[in-house]
C-alpha positions as CSV (number, residue, x, y, z in Angstrom):
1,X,0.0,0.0,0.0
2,X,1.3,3.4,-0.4
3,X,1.1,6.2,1.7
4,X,1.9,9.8,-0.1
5,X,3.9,12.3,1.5
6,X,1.0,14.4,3.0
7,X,-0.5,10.8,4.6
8,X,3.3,10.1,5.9
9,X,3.7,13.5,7.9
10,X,0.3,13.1,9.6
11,X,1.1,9.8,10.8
12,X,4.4,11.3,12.2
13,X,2.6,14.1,14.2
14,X,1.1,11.4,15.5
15,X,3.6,9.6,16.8
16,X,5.4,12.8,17.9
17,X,1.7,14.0,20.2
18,X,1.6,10.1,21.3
19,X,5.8,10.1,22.7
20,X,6.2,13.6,23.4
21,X,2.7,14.3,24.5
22,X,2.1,16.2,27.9
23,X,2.5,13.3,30.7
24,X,-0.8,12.4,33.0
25,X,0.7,11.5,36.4
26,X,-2.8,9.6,37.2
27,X,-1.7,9.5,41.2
28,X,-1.6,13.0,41.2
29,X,-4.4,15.3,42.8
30,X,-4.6,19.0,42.8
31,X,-6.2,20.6,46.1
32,X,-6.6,23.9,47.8
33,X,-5.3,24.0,51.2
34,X,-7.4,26.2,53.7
35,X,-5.7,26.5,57.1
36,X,-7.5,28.9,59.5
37,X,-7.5,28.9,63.0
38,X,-4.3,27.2,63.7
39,X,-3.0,27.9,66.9
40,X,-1.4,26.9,70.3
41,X,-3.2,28.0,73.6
42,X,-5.2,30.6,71.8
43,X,-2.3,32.0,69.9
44,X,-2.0,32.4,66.2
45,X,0.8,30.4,64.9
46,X,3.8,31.2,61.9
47,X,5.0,27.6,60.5
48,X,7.6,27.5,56.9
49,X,7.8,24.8,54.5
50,X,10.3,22.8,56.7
51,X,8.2,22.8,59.9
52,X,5.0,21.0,57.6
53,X,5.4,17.4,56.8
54,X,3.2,15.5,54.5
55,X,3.1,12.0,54.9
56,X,0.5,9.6,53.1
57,X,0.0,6.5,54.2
58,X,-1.2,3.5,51.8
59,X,-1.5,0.1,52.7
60,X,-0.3,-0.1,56.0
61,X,3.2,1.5,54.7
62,X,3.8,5.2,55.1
63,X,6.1,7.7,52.6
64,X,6.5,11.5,52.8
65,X,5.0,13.5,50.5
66,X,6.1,16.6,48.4
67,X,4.1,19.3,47.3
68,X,4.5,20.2,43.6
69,X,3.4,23.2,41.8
70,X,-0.4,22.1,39.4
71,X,0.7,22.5,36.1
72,X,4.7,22.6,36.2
73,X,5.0,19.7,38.9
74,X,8.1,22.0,40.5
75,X,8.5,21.7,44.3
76,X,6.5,23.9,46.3
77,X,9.4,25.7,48.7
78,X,7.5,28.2,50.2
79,X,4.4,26.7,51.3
80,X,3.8,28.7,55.1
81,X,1.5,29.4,57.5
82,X,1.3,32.7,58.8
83,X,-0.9,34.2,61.7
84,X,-2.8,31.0,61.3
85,X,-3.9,30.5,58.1
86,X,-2.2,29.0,54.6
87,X,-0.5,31.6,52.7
88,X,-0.4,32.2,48.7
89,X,1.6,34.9,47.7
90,X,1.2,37.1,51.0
91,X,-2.6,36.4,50.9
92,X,-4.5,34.2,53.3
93,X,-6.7,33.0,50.9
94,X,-5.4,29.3,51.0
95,X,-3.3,27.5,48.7
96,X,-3.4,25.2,45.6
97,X,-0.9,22.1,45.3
98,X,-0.5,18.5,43.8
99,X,-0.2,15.9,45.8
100,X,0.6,12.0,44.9
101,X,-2.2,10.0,46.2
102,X,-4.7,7.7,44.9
103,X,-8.4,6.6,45.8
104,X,-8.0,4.4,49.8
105,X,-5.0,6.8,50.8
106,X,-5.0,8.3,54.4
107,X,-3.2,11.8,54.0
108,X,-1.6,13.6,57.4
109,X,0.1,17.1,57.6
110,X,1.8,17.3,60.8
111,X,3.0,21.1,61.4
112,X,5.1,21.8,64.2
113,X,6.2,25.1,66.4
114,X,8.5,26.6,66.4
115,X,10.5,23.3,65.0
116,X,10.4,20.5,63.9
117,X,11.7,17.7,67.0
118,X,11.8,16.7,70.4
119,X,10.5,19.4,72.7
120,X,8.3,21.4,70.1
121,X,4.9,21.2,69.7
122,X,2.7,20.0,66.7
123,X,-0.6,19.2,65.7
124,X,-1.9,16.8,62.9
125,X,-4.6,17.3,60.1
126,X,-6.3,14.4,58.4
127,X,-7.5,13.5,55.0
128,X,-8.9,10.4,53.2
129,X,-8.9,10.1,49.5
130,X,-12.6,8.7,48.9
131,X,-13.9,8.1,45.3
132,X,-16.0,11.0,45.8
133,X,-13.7,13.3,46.8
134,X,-10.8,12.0,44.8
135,X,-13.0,12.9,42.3
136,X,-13.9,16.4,43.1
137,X,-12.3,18.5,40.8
138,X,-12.8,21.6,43.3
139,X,-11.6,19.4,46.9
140,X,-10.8,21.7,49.6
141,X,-8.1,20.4,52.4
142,X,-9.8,22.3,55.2
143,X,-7.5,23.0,58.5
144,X,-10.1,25.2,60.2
145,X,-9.4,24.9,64.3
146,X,-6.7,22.4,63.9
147,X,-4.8,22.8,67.6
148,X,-1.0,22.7,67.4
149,X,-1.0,22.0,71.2
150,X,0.6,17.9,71.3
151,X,4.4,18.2,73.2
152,X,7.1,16.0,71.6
153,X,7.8,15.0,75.3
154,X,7.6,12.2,77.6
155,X,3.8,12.1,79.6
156,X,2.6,13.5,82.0
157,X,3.1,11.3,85.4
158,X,0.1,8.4,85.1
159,X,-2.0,7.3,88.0
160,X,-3.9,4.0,88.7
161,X,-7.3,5.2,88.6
162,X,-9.6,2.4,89.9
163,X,-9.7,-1.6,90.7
164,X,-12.7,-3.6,89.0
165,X,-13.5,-6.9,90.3
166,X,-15.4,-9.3,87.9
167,X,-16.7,-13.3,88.8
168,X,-17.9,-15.2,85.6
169,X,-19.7,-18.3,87.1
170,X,-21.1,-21.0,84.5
171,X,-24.4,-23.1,84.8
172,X,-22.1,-26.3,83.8
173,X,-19.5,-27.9,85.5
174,X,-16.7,-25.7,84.5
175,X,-15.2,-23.4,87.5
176,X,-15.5,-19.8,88.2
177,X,-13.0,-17.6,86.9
178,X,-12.3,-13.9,88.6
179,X,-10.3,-11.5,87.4
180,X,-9.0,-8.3,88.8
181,X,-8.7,-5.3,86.2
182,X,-6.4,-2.3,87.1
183,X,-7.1,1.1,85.4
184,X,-4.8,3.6,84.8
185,X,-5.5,7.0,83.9
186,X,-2.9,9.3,82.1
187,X,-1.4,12.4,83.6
188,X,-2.5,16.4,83.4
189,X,-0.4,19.3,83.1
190,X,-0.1,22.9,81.4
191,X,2.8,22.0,78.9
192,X,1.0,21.2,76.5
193,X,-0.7,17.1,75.6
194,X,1.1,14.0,75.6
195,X,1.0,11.2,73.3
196,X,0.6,7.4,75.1
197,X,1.7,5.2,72.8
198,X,3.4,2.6,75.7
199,X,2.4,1.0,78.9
200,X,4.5,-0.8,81.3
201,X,3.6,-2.1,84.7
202,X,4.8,-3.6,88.3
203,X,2.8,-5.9,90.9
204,X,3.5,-7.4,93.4
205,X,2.9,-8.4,97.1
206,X,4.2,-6.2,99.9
207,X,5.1,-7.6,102.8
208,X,4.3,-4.8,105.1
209,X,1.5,-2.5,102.9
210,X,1.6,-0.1,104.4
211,X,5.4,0.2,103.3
212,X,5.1,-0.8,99.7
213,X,7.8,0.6,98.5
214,X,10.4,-1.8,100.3
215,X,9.7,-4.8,97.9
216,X,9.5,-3.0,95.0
217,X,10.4,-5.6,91.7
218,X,13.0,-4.4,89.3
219,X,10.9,-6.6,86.5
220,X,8.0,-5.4,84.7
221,X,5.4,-6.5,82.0
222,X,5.9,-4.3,79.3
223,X,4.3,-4.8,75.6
224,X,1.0,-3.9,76.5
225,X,-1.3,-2.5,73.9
226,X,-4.0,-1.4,76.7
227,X,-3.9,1.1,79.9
228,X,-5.2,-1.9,82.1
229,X,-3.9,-4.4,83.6
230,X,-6.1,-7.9,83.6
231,X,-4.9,-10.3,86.7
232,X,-7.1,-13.7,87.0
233,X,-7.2,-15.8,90.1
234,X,-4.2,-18.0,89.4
235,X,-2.2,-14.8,89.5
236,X,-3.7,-13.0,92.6
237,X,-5.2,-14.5,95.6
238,X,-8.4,-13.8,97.4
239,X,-7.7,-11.3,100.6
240,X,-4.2,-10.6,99.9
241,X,-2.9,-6.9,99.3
242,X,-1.1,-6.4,96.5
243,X,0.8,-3.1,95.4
244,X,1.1,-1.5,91.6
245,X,2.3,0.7,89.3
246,X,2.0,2.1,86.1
247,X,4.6,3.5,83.3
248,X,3.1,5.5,80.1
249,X,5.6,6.3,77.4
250,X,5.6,7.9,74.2
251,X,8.0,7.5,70.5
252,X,9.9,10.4,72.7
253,X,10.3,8.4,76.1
254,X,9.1,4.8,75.5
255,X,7.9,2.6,78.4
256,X,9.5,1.5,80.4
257,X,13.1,2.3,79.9
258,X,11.6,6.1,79.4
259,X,8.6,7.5,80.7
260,X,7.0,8.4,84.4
261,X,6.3,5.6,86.4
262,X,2.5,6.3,88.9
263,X,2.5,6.3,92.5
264,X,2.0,3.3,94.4
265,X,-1.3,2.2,94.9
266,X,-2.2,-0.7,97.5
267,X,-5.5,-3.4,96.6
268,X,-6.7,-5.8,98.3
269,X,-8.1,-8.5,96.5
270,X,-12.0,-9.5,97.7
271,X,-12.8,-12.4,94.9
272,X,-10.8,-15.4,93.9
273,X,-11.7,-18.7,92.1
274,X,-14.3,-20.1,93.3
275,X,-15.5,-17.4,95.1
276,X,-18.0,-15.2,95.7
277,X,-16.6,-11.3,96.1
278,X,-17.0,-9.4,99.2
279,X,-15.9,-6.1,99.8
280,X,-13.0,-4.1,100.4
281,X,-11.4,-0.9,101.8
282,X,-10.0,1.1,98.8
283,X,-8.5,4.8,98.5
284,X,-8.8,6.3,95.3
285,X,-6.8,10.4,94.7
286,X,-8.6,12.4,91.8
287,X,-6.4,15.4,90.1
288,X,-8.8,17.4,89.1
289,X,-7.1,19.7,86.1
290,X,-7.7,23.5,85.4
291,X,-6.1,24.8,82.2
292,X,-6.0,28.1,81.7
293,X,-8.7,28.8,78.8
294,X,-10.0,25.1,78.5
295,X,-13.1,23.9,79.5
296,X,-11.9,22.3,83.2
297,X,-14.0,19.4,83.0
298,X,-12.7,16.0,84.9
299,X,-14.0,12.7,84.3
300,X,-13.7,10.7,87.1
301,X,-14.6,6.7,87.7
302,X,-16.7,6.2,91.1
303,X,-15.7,2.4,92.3
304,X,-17.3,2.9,96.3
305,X,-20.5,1.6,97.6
306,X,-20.1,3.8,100.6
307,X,-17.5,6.5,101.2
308,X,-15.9,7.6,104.8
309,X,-13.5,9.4,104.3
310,X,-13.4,12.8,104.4
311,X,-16.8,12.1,105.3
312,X,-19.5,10.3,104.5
313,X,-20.6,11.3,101.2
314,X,-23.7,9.5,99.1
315,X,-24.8,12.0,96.8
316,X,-24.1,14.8,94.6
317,X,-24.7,17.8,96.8
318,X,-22.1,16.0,99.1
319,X,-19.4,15.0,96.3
320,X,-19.3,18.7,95.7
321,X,-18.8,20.0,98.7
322,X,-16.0,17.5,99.4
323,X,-14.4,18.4,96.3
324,X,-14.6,22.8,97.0
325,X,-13.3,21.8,100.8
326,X,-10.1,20.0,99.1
327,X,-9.7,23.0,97.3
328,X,-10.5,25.2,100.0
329,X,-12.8,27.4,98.0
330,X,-15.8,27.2,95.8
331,X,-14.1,25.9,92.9
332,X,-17.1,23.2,91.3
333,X,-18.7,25.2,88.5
334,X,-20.9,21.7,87.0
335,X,-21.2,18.4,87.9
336,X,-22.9,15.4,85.5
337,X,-23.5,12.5,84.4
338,X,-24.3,10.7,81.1
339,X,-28.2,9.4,81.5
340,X,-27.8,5.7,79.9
341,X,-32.2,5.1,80.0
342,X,-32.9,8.4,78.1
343,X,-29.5,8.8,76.4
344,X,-28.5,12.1,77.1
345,X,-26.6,14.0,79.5
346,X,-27.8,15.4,83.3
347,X,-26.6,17.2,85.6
348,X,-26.0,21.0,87.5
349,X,-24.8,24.1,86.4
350,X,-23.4,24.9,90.4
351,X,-23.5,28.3,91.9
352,X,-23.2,30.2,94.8
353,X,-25.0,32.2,97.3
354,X,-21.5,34.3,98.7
355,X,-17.8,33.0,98.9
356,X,-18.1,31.1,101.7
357,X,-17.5,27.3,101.5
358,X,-19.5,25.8,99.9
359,X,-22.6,28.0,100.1
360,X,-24.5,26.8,97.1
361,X,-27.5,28.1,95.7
362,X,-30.5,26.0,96.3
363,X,-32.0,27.2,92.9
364,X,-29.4,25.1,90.4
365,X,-29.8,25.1,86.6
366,X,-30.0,21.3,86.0
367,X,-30.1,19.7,82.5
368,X,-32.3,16.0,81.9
369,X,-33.1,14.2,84.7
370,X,-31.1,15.7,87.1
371,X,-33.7,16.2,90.1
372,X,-33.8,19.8,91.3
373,X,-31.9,19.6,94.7
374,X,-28.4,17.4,94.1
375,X,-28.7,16.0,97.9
376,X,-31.2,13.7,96.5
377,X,-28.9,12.6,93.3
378,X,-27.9,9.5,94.6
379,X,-24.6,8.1,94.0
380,X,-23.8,5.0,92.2
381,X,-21.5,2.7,91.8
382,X,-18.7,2.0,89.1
383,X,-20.5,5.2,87.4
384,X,-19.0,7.5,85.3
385,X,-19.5,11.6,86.2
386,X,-17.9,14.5,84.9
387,X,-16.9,17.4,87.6
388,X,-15.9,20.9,85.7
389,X,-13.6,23.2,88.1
390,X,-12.3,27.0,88.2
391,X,-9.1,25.2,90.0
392,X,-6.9,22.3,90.4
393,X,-8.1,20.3,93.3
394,X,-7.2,17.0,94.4
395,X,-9.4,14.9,96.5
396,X,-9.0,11.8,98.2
397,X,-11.8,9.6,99.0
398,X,-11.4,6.5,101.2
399,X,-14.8,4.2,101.1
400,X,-16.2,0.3,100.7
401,X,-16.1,-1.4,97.1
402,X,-18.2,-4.0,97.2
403,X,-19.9,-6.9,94.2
């Protein structure tokens, strides 16, 4: 067949437009960045290109991200945030890049003040590359509120919040099994929020407890993936006191070679196999946390079925007082509770009459079921309640757990 000259240099323009074409990069996604309101304790914050990392993670594997230019693919050098927001040219507007990510990726910008490293602070934003998103041509990578307020640090110290006894007894022939669960709790502070990524603890059995610390173990079980620690009856014994302690660590401090190891806290063990369990004397310290400008809500665990010490305390009204006399002022601004029957929350909004000690106003603003007076807001046990404060107060409560 022939093919003239004219045929001949069509066919070559097509070749040319086919190897020498512009390149799709079919990975790649263009989006505007829109970063407003990121700050660190209520401050606006400046970030450059080398305090932003990118990372996308796909597949369980993780790889760091550029940001290219839509159109030219060059590097992005100067991508900043300034007073807060993501900047384009001196303009807060926002900012367009590429990015290369597919459809099922996970996408994280970490940016960090005032560097990038161990004893700086950061903050992570979030994306995931859905088919419908992926797909929008116009996709906006929204940092609005994001909080740069996590410390590259090791925790705060942890405490053991609260012993949980549990008896699982079978209808057939097979024996009861008990178990005693240890909570831990992690530890408050101004400097900024830890990350726990690490848990180690210590058990044992004191031979004077009231002296714990004397036969403190050097070993420790490390590894776990869960703030508790679950102890059945071939490991503990019914009516013997034993002591622990918790370590939370961090990438920064892991656990236990690194982070804070928890006071000593004494238990007394009421079940056992076979068993059915009784109750026990048990002291339990809550740090309640103020931060300047947050919220200064607590949520504490209630394990008692009676409490004597400070006093005898059985219901709301008397929860709060013991809380302001720990502080040694009126410091209990709300106190409630999540309402499991009607699903929502209850509770007081707590004033006062005058400054003196806990002289409360008998006309409360409640919310749900709360009842109008607290006093008749009875306690309960291994409940959940949520105490907001105007100051750090710790209190100490020394009372019955029973099953």
């Amino acid at each position: 067949m022939r093919i003239n000259i004219k045929s001949r240099w069509r066919v070559g323009v097509l070749i040319f437009l086919v190897i020498f074409g512009p390149t799709v990069f079919a990975a790649d996604k263009t989006m505007f960045v829109l970063g407003t309101g990121i700050q660190r304790a209520g401050s606006n914050l400046t970030a450059p290109n080398a305090n932003i990392i990118f990372t996308r993670l796909r597949g369980g594997a993780s790889a760091s991200l550029a940001l290219l230019t839509p159109g030219t693919r060059a590097p992005i050098t100067d991508f900043t945030i300034s007073a807060g927001a993501v900047n384009t040219l001196g303009s807060p507007a926002g900012r367009n890049i590429l990015i290369d990510c597919q459809v099922g990726d996970n996408l994280f910008a970490r940016i960090w003040t005032p560097g990038v490293g161990s004893g700086n602070y950061y903050g992570d934003a979030t994306l995931a590359m859905t088919q419908p998103n992926f797909d929008d041509s116009a996709l906006t990578w929204n940092w609005t509120s994001l909080a740069v307020d996590y410390k590259a640090a090791a925790p705060y110290q942890p405490d053991i919040s609260h012993f949980c006894e549990t008896t699982t007894t079978y209808t057939d022939s097979r024996p009861s099994v008990s178990n005693l669960i240890v909570y831990s709790a992690p530890g408050r502070g101004t400097d900024g929020l830890r990350e726990i990524n690490s848990y180690a603890w210590k058990f044992w059995q004191p031979a004077d407890p009231d002296h714990p610390a004397a036969d403190e173990p050097t070993a420790v079980r490390s590894g776990a993936v869960s703030p508790s620690l679950i102890l059945d009856s071939s490991t503990v014994v019914s009516g013997r006191t034993y002591a622990f302690r918790v370590n939370h660590g961090n990438q920064w401090s892991p656990a236990p070679t690194g982070g804070t190891w928890s006071t000593i806290r004494t238990y007394q063990v009421a079940g056992g196999a076979g068993s059915v369990p009784g109750s026990s004397s048990t002291t339990t310290t809550y740090n309640l946390q103020y931060i300047t400008d947050k919220s200064g809500i607590n949520q504490i665990a209630f394990p008692f079925t009676n409490i004597s010490s400070p006093a005898a305390i059985a219901n709301a009204r008397e929860l709060i007082n013991a809380v302001n006399s720990a502080a040694g002022e009126n410091v209990v601004t709300a106190f409630g509770w999540w309402d499991v029957a009607n699903q929502r929350p209850a509770g007081y909004i707590v004033t006062y009459n005058s400054s003196t000690l806990n002289d409360i106003s008998t006309s409360l603003i409640t919310a749900g079921s709360a009842p109008a007076n607290p006093a008749t807001y009875a306690l309960g046990q291994d409940r959940a309640y949520q105490i907001s404060v105007l100051k750090t107060a710790n209190l100490t409560l020394t009372g019955t757990r029973g099953r």
